[in-house]
C-alpha positions in Angstrom: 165.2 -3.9 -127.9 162.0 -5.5 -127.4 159.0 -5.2 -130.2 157.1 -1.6 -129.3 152.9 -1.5 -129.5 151.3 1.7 -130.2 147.9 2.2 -129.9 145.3 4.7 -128.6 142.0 4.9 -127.5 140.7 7.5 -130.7 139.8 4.2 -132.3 137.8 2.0 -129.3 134.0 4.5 -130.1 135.6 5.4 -133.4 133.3 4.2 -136.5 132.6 5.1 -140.3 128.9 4.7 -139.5 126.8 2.0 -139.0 126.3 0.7 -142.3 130.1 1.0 -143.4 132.7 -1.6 -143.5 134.3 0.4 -141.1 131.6 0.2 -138.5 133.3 -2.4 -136.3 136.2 -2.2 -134.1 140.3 -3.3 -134.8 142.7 -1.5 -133.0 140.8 -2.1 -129.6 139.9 -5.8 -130.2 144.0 -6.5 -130.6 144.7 -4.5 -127.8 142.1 -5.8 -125.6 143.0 -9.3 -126.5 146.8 -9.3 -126.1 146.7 -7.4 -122.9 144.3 -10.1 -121.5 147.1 -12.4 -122.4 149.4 -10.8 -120.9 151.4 -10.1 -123.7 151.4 -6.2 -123.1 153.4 -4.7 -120.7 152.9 -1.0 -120.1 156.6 -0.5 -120.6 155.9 -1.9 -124.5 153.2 0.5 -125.2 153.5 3.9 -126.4 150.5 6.1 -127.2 150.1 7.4 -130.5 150.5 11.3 -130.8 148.6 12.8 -133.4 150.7 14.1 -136.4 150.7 18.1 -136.5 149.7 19.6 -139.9 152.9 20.6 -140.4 153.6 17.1 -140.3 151.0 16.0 -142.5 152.4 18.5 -144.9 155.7 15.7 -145.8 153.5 14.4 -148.1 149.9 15.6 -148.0 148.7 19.2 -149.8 147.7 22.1 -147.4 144.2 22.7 -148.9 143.5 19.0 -148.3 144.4 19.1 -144.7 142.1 22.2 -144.7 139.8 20.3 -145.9 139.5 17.6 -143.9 140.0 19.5 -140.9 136.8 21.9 -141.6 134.8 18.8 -142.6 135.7 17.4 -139.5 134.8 20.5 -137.4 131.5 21.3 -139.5 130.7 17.4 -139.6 129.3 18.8 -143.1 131.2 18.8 -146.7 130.9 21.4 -149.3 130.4 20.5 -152.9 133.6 22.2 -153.7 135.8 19.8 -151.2 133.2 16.6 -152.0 134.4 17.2 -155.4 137.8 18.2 -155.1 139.2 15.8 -152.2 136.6 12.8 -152.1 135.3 13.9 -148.8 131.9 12.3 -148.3 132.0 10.5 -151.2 133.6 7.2 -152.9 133.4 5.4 -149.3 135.2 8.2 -147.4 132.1 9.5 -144.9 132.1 12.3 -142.8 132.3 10.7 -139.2 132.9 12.5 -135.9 136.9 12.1 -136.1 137.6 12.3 -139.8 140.8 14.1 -139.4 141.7 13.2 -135.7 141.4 9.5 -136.4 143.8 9.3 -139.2 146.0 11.7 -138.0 146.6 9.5 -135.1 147.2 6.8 -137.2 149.8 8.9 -139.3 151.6 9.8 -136.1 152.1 6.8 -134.5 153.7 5.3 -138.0 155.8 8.2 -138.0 156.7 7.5 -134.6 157.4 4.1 -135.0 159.8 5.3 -137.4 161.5 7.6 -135.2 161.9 4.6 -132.6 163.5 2.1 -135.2 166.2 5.0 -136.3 168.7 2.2 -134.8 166.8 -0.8 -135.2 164.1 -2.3 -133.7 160.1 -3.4 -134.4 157.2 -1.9 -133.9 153.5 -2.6 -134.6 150.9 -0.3 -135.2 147.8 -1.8 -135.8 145.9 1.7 -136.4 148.2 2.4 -139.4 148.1 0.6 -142.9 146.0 3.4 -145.1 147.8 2.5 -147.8 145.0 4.0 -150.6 145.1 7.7 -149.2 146.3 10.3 -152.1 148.4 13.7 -151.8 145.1 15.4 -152.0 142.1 13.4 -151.8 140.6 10.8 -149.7 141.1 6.8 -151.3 139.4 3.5 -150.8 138.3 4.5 -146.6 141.9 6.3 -146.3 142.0 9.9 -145.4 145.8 10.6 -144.9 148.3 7.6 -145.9 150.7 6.9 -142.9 152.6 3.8 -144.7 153.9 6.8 -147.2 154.3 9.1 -144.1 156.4 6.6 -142.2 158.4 5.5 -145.1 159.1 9.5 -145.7 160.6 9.4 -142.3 162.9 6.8 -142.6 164.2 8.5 -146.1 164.5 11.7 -144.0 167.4 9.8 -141.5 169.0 9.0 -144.4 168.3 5.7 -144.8 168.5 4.5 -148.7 167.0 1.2 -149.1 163.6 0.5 -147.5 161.3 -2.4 -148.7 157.4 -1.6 -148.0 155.8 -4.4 -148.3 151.5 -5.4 -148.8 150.2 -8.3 -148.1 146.3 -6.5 -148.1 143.9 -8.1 -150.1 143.4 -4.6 -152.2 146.3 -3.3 -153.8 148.9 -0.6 -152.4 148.4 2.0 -154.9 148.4 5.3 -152.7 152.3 4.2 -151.6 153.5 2.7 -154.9 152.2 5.8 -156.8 154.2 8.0 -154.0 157.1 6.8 -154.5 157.0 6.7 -158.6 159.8 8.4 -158.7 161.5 7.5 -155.8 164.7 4.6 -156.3 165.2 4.7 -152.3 161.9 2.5 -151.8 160.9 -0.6 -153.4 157.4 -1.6 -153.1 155.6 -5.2 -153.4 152.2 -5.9 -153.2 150.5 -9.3 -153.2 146.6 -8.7 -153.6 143.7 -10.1 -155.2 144.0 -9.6 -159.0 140.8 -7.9 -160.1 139.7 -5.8 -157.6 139.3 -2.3 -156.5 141.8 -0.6 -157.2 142.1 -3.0 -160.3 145.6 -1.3 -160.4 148.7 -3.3 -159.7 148.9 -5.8 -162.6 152.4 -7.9 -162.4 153.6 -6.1 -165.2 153.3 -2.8 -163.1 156.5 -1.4 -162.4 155.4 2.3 -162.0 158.7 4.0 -162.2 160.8 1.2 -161.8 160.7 0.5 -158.4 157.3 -1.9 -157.8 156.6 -5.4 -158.2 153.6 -6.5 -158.1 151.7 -10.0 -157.5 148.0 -10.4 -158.1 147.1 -13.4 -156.8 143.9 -15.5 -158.2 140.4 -15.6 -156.1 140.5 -18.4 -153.6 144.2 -18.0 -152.8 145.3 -20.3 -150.0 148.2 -21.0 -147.6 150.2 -23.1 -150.3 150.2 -20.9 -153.0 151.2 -17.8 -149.8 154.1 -20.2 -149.0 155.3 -20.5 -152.9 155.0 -16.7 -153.3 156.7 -16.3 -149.7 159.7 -18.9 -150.7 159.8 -17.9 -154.8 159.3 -13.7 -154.8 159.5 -11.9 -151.6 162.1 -13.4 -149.8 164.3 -13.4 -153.2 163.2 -9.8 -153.7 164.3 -8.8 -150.1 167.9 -10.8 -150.4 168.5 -9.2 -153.7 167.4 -5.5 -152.5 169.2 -6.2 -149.2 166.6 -3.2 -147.1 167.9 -1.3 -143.9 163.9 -0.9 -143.1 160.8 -2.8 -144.2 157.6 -1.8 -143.1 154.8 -4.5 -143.7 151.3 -3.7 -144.2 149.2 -6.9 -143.0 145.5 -5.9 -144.1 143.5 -8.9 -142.5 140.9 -9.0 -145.3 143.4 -11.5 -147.0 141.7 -14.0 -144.8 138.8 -16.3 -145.9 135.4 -15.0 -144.3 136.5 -11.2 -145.4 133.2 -9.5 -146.0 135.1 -7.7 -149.2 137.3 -10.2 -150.6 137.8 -13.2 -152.0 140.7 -15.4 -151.0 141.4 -18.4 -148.5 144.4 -17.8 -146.3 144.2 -18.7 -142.6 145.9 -16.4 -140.1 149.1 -18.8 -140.1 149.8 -18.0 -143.7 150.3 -14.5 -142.3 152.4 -15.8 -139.4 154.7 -17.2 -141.4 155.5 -15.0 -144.0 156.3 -12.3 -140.8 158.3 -15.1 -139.2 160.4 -15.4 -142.3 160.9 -12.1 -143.1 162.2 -10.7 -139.7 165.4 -11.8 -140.0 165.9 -9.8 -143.1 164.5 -6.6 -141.1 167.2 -4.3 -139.3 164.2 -2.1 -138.6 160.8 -3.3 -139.0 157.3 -1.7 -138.5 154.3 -4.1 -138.5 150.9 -2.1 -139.6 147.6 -2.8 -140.0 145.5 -2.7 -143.0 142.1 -3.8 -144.2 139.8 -6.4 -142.5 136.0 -6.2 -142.2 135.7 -8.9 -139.7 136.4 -8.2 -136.0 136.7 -11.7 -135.2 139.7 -12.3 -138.4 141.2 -9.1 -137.5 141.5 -9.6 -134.0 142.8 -13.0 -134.1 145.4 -12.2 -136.5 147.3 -8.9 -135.5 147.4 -10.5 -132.1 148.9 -13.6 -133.5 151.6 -11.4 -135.6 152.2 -8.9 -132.5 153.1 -12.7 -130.5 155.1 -13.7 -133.6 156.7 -10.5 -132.8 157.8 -11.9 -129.3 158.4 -15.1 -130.0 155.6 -16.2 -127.9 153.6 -19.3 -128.2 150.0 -19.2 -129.2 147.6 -21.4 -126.6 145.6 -23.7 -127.8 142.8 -22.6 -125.9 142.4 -18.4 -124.9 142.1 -17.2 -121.3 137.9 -16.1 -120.2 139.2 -12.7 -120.8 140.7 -13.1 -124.2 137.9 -15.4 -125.1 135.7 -12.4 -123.0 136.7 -9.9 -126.1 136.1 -12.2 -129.2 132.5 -13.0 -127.6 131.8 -9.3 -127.1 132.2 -8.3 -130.9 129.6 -8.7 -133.4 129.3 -8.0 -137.3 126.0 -6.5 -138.9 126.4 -8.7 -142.3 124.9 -12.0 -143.2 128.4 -13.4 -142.9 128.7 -12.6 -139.1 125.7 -13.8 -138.0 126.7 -17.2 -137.0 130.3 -17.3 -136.6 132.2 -20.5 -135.6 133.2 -21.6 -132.0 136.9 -21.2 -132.9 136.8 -17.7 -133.9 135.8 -17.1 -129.7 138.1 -19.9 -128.1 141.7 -19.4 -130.1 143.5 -17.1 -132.3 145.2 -19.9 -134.7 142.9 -21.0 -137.2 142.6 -24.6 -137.7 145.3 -25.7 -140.7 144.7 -25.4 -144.3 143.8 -28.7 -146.6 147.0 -29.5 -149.2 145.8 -28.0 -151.9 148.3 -27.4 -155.2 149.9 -24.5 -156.2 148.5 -22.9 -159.1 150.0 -22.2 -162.4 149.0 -18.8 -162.5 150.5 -18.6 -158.8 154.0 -20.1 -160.3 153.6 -17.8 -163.4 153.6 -14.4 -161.2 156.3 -15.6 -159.0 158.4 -16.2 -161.8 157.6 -12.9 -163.9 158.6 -11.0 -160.4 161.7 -12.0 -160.2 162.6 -12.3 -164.1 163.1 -8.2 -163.4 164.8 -7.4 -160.0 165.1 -4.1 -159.0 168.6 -2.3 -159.8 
């Protein structure tokens, strides 16, 4: 079966508010960009549906989902739910689709579940809130669909499911989930230091995460010795009948809220390598404050997806979407020519592997998972 796309249109007028990270637009810009490709047949998309509350419920508390639904309605917040469920508060804002948004999100990840029961891929770009708690908004995550989706794959009675983050912040809504949970193994490579600051390499929560916080500056040669020396030894060892992989952009040099220096291909090729290993495979989004980085790169993974070349130069229309975007921070002001004309960024200088790089890798896979 060929890769599925699900997307909606919830998320093309959809923003946090103007002065949020979450003011520009992702889902749309990917969608916009590989369907001016080409690359996006209408038999290859599916529409998200948005999850009931009963679904929600798999994971998520019923007086949160109250909550956020009220909030939603009443565009207001009491003190009592501010309080209780982070609503309007820690980065989570009251926006006009508070609970639609990431509802839709949750149910296309659990329907991209649903369509992998046998095998298959599918990307959801609008999914990958990995932060989102039981009860309580996390880190610009409302409801967390990676935990949702991985729920439904446990509940078809698959055993061994790998969820894998390559976001720049770490995982810590899905790892905490599944504490107790031997069925799902969970590995996150993210920058060591920062929010969360959860998800050191001796972090193996209940036995079943590894973790791999990389160094500031982190670049396409150290993502190749982590790729060839943790998590494709991790996934031969655990042998997974699913792996979802949650590829938050804002690993990418120019991120607004990081700091490390991968280029999109760094990306490519860990998704390349892992695929094989995949019987089932959902591809989400993530994080990524730069419409221009995010864009470029989700499309580039969805043709990875395909097997499809990347051109060298993009069509007007493509080059039509990336021209239209813009990004109200001092870093988007002037953004280079390439980040308009292609979606491969230019290749990464040599640069050596750090010690501290070798020294994670190694402490990963001194402990496999049983």
């Amino acid at each position: 079966m060929k890769p599925l796309f699900i997307g909606h249109e919830i998320y093309r007028h959809s923003t946090y508010g103007p002065k949020h990270p979450l003011a520009i637009p992702r889902v749309p810009v990917v969608t916009d960009l590989i369907r001016a490709l080409g690359w996006l047949p209408e038999d290859r998309f599916r529409e998200s549906p948005q999850a009931t509350p009963e679904q929600l419920l798999a994971f998520h508390t019923a007086d949160y989902i109250a909550a956020l639904q009220r909030s939603e309605a009443a565009q207001a917040v009491t003190e009592a739910d501010r309080a209780r469920h982070h609503i309007g508060a820690h980065g989570n804002p009251v926006y006009r689709e508070m609970y639609r948004r990431p509802a839709t999100s949750a149910g296309g990840v659990m329907l991209a579940a649903r369509l992998t029961a046998d095998g298959g891929i599918v990307h959801v770009p609008g999914g990958g809130t990995h932060h989102g708690r039981a009860d309580r908004a996390s880190g610009f995550c409302y409801l967390n669909d990676c935990v949702l989706g991985c729920m439904e794959w446990l509940a078809q009675g698959i055993s061994r499911v790998l969820y894998l983050d390559l976001d720049a912040h770490h995982g810590d809504g899905v790892q905490d989930a599944f504490h107790d949970e031997d069925r799902v193994l969970t590995l996150s490579v993210h920058e060591g230091g920062r929010w969360p600051f959860t998800g050191a390499v001796e972090d193996r929560a209940g036995g079943m995460a590894r973790n791999i916080p990389v160094p500031q500056g982190y670049h396409d040669a150290e993502a190749d010795w982590v790729l060839r020396h943790a998590i494709l030894p991790l996934i031969r060892h655990w042998r997974p009948q699913a792996v979802m992989i949650q590829a938050g952009a804002d690993s990418l040099a120019g991120d607004p809220l990081a700091r490390l220096a991968l280029t999109n291909a760094a990306y490519r090729a860990t998704l390349a390598a892992v695929m094989p290993l995949a019987p089932r495979l959902i591809l989400l989004g993530g994080g990524g404050y730069n419409p221009w980085s995010v864009g470029r790169n989700w499309a580039g993974l969805w043709a990875t997806l395909n097997g499809l070349p990347i051109p060298s130069r993009l069509p007007p229309g493509a080059e039509a979407v990336l021209r239209a975007q813009s990004l109200n921070r001092a870093a988007g002001r002037n953004p280079p020519e390439h980040w308009f004309t292609t979606l491969a960024d230019a290749p990464a200088a040599p640069l050596p592997v750090r010690e501290e790089v070798r020294h994670l890798c190694a402490a990963v896979l001194a402990d496999p998972p049983k």
